[in-house]
C-alpha positions in Angstrom: 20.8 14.8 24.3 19.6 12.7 21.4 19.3 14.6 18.0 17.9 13.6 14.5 19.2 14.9 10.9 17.0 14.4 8.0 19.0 14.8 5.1 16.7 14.7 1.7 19.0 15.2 -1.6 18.1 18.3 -4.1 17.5 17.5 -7.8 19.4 17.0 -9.7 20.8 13.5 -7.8 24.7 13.2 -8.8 26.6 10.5 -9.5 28.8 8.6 -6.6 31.1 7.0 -8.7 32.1 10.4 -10.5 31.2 13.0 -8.0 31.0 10.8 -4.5 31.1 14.8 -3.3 28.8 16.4 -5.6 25.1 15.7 -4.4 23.5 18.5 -2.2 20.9 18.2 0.3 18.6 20.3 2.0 18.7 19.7 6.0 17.1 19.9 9.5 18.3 18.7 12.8 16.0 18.2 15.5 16.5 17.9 19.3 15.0 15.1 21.7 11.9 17.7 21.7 11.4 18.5 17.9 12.5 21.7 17.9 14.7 22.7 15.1 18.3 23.0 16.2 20.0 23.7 12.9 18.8 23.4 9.3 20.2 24.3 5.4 19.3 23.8 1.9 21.6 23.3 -1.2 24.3 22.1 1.1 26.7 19.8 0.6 27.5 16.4 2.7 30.6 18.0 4.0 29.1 21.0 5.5 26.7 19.1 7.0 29.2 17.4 8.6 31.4 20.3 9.4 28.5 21.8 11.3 27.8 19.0 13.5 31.7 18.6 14.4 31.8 22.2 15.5 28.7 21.9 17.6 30.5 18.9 19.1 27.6 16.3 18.1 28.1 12.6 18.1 26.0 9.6 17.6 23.2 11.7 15.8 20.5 9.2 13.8 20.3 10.2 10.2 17.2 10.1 8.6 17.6 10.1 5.1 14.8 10.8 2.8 14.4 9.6 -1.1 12.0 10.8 -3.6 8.5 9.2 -2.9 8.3 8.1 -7.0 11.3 6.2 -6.4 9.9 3.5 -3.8 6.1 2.2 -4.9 3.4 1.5 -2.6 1.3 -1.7 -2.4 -0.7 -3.8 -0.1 0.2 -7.4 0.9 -3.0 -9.5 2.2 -0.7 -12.2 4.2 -2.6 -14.1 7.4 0.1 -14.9 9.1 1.2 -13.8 11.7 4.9 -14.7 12.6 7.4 -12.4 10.7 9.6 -15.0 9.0 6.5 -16.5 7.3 5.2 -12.9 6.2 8.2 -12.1 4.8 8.8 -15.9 3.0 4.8 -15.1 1.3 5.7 -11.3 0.9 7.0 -11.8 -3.3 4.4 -13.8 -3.7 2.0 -11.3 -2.4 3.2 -8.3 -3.9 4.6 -9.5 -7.2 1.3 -9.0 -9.7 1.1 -5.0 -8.2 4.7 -4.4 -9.6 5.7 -3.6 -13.2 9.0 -5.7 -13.1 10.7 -8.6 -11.7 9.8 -9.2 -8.4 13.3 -10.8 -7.8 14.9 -7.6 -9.0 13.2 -5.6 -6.1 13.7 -4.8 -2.6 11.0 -5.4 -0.2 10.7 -3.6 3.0 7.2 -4.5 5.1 5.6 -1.7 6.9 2.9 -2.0 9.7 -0.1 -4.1 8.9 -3.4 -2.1 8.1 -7.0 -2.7 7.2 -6.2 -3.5 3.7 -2.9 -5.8 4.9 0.5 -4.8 5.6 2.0 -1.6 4.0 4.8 -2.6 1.6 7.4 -0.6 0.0 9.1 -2.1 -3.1 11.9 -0.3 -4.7 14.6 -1.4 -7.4 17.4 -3.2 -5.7 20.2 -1.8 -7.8 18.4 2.3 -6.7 18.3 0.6 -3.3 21.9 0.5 -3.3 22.9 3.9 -4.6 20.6 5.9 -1.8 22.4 3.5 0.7 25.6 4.5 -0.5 25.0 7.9 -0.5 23.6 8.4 3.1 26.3 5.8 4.4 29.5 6.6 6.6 28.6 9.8 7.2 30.5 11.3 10.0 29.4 11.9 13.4 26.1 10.1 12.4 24.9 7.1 12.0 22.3 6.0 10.0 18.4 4.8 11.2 16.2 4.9 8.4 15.9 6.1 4.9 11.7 6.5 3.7 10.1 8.0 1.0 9.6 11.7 1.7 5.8 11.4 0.4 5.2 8.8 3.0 6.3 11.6 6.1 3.4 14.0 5.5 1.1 14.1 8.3 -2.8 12.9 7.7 -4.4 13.3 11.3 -8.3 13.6 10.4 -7.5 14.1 6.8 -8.5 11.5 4.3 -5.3 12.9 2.3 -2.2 15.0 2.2 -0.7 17.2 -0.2 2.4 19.1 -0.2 3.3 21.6 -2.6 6.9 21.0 -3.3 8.3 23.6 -6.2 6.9 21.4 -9.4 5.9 18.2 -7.9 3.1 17.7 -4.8 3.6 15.2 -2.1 0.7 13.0 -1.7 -0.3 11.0 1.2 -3.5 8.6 2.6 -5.0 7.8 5.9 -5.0 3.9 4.0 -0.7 4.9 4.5 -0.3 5.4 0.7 1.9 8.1 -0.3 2.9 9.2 -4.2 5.0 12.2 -6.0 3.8 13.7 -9.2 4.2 16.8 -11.4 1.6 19.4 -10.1 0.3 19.9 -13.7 -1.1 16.2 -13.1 -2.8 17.4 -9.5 -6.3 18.5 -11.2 -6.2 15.1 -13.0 -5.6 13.0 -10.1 -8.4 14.7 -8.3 -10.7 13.4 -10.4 -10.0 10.3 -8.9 -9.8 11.0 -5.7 -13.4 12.4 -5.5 -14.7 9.1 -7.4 -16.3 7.0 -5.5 -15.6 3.3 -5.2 -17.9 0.2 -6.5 -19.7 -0.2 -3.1 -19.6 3.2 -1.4 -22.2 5.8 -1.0 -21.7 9.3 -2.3 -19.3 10.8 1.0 -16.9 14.0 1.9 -13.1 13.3 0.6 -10.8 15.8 3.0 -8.3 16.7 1.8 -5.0 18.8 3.2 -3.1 21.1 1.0 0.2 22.4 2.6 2.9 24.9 1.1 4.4 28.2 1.7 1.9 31.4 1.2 4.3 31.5 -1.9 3.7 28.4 -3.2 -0.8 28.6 -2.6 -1.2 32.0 -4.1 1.0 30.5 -7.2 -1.3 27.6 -7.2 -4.0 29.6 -6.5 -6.2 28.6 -9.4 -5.6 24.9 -9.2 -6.5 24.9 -5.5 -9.7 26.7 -6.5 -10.3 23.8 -8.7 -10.4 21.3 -6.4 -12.2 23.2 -4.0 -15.0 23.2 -6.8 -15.0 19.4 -6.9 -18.2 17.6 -5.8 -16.9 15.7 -3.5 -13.5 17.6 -2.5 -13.4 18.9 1.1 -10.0 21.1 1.2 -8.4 23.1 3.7 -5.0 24.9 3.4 -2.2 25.1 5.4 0.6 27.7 5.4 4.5 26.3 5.7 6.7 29.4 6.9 9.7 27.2 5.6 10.7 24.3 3.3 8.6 20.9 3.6 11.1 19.3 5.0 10.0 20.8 8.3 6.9 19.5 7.7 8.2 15.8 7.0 10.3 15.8 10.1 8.1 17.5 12.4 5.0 14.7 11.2 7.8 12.0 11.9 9.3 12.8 15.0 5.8 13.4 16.5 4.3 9.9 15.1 2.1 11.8 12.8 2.7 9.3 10.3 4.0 5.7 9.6 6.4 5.7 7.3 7.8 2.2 5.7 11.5 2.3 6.5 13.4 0.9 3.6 16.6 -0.5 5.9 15.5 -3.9 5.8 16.7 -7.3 4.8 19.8 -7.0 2.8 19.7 -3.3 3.5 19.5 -3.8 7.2 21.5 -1.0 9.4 24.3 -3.5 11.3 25.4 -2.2 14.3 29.1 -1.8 14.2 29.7 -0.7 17.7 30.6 -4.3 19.3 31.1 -2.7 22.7 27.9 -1.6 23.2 27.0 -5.4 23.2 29.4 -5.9 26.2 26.9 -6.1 28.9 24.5 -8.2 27.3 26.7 -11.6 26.9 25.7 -13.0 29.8 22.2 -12.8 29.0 22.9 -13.6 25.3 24.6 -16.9 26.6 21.3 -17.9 28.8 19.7 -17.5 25.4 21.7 -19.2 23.0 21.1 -22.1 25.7 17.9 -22.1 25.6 18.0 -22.0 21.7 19.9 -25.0 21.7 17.6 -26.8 24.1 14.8 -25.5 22.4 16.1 -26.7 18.7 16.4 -30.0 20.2 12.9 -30.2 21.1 11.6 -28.8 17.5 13.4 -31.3 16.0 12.1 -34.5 17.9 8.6 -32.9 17.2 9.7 -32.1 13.6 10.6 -35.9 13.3 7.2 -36.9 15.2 5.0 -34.9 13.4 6.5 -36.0 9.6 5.5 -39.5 10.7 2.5 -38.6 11.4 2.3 -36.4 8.0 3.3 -39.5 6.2 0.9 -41.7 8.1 -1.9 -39.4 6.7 -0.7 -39.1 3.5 -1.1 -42.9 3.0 -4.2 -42.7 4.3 -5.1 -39.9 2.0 -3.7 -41.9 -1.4 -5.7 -44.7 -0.5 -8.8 -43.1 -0.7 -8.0 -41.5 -3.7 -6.7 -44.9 -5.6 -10.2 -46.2 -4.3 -12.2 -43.5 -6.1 -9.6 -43.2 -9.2 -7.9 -46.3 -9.8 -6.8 -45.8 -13.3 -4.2 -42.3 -11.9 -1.5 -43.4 -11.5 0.2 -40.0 -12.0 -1.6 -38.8 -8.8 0.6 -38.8 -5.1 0.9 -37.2 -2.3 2.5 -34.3 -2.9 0.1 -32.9 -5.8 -3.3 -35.1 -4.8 -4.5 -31.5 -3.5 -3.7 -29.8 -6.7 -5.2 -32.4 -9.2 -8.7 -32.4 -7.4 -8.9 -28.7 -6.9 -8.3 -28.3 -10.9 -11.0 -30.6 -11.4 -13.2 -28.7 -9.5 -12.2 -25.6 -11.2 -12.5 -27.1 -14.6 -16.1 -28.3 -13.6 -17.2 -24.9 -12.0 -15.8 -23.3 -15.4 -18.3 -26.0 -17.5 -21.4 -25.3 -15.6 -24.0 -23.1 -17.4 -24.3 -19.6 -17.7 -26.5 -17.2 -18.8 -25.7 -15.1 -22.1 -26.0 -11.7 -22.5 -29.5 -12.2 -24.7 -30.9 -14.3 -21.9 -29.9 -11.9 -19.1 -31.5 -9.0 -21.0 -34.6 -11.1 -21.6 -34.8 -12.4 -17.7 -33.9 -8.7 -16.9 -36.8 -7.0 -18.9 -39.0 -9.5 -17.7 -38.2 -8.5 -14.4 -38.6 -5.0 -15.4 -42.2 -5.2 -16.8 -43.4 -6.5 -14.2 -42.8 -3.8 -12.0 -45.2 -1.2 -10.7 -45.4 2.3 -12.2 -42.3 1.1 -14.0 -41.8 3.9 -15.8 -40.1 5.8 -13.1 -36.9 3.2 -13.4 -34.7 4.0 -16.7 -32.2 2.3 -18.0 -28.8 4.9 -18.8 -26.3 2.5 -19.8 -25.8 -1.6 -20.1 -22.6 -3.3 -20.5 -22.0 -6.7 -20.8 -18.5 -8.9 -19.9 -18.6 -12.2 -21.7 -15.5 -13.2 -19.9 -16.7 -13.0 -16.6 -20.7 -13.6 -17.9 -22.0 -10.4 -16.3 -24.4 -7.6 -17.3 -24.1 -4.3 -15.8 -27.0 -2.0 -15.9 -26.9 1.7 -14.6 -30.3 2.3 -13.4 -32.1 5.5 -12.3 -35.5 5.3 -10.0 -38.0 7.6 -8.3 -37.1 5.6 -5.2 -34.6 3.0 -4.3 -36.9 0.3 -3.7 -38.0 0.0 -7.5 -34.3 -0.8 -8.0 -34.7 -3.5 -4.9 -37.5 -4.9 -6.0 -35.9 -5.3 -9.5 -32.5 -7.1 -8.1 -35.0 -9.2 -5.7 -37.2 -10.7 -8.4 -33.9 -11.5 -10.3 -32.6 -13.2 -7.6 -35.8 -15.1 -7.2 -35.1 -16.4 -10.8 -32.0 -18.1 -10.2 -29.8 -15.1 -11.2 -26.8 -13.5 -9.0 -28.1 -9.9 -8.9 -26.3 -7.2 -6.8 -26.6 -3.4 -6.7 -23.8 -1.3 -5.9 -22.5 2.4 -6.4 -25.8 3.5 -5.0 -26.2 7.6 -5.0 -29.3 9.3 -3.6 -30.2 12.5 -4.8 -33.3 14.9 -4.1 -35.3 13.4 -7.5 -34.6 9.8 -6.8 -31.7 7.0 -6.2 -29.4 5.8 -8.8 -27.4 2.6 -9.1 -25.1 -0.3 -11.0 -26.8 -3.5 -11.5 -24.7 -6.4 -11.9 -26.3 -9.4 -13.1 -24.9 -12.9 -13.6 -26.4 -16.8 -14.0 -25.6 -20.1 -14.1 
């Protein structure tokens, strides 16, 4: 029968060169069912491994779970589509969401979503300390290590959160997951009821698990949220520890986690006989690899002729139209011209904030009965050239009409953040020109 341990180490985390024994971890052991076989807290690695020897248990996959503060969570909008491209453009993608060197980080790529693929970036050098700590383990061997955040199940829920002691475990349906001192909970709901730029006023469900213990502690922050305007919550009892939880959501697919064993933290397999019966089939391959190389490379040689064919090509009309570059080739033709075109965009007019308020109130006085649209706030980005107005109307088409004579003008006008309420419809104009 096949078993899983998840292992997740209790604060405070020791230190393996001094105390290699030191670290304790709470436990469970599941069967090929999910049922719980076996489970501890504030035990160390050798008791762990003491129980499984006594219960005769080989070959069980360890799961090890790390702090969900310690790994960050970020999107990566790649279009590709085979792996070893994604994962050539994945610093690239990732590297202005970080806060340090993306060369100093590890990058593990999770399942793409609607928002791109789920990445997981955390410090190479912390990388190597939770590898060392959940590695060589007897009578295991190791399959994954994830954040523990990222584990809590979402279902129907828009988010998850798990009362864990001081800190909450917080988890999306977008596959976002985060850790953070409770005290900070009521403060981060604020921003989970906000609605984005675009989207009309909607219900935010959200989960709250934790032992009976833990809610009627919490009792008056959970009362809180429940007061938000948006806020939909619902609580759930735990009758253990949340590592239950976590490995119950996981072993059922409840969840999908970003395993961090990737790359130069990949799991090798060191059992060379289980590879035994395969070499047959791995010699018909590496034939056909061989065979296969030799055709990419006649094709590879083929198609740079070509490349260099069309490159000539290329120059030539661009010596016709700019004979006096000579700095200009083939390798950077493409950047040259698209930085003229972004210098000339960048030159072309655009309105000031003076003449959008004048085209704006022009606009606005010449709207009926327009004293039911008010005006609560303007701001104005010189940077970017745009005027934001926050508008309030009897009736949603005074604000449409308004955008729709601006954009008759010449003007870029959009509304968005639109809420409708039982006196009216409110809304942020942006307006930009040029």
């Amino acid at each position: 029968m096949s078993y899983r341990l998840y292992a997740r180490p209790v604060p405070p985390f020791a230190d393996l060169d001094t105390e290699p024994d030191g670290q304790l971890f709470n436990w469970v052991l599941l069967d090929a069912s999910g049922d719980v076989q076996a489970q501890g807290t504030g035990d160390t690695r050798a008791h762990i491994e003491q129980t499984l020897g006594q219960n005769a248990l080989e070959h069980v996959r360890l799961i090890g779970l790390i702090p969900g503060d310690e790994a960050l969570f970020c999107f990566a909008n790649i279009p590709a589509k085979q792996e070893r491209y994604i994962r050539q453009a994945l610093p690239f993608a990732v590297e202005e969401q970080l806060a340090q060197d993306v060369e100093s980080m590890h990058l593990a790529l999770g399942g793409r979503g609607n928002e791109g693929f789920r990445v997981a970036a955390i410090d190479r050098q912390r990388m190597a300390s939770w590898m060392a700590l959940f590695r060589d383990w007897d009578h295991v061997r190791l399959e994954a290590i994830f954040p523990d955040a990222s584990l809590l199940p979402v279902n129907d829920q828009d988010w998850s959160i798990c009362l864990d002691g001081t800190s909450a475990l917080l988890a999306s349906r977008q596959g976002e997951w985060l850790k953070m001192q409770i005290a900070n909970l009521e403060i981060f709901s604020d921003t989970l009821a906000a609605p984005s730029e675009d989207e009309v006023v909607a219900e935010v469900r959200v989960a709250v698990f934790g032992t009976q213990q833990e809610l009627d502690h919490q009792k008056p922050l959970l009362t809180s949220l429940s007061n938000s305007r948006r806020l939909v919550v619902s609580h759930q009892t735990l009758e253990l520890m949340p590592l239950e939880l976590l490995a119950h959501a996981h072993h059922h697919h409840y969840c999908q986690p970003v395993n961090l064993c990737q790359g130069g933290f990949a799991i090798s397999n060191e059992n060379g006989g289980a590879w035994r019966p395969w070499r047959p089939v791995i010699a018909i391959a590496g034939l056909w690899f061989v065979l296969q190389l030799g055709v990419e490379l006649g094709l590879g040689f083929y198609h740079q002729a070509k490349a260099e064919d069309l490159n000539a090509q290329a120059m030539s009309v661009y010596r016709d139209a700019f004979p006096q570059d000579t700095r200009t080739h083939a390798g950077n033709v493409k950047n040259v011209l698209l930085g003229e075109l972004r210098v000339a965009s960048q030159d072309g007019p655009r309105e000031d904030f003076l003449a959008l308020m004048k085209r704006t109130g022009q606009q606005y006085s010449m709207l009926p009965a327009n004293d039911s649209v008010q005006f609560n706030s303007i701001n104005y980005s010189r940077a970017r050239g745009e005027l934001v107005v926050d508008l309030r109307a009897d009736d949603y088409s005074k604000l449409s009409a308004l955008r729709t004579g601006l954009n008759q003008q010449g003007l870029d006008a959009n509304i968005g953040s639109v809420v409708n309420e039982a006196s009216g419809a409110r809304g942020r104009l942006t307006i930009s020109g040029g």
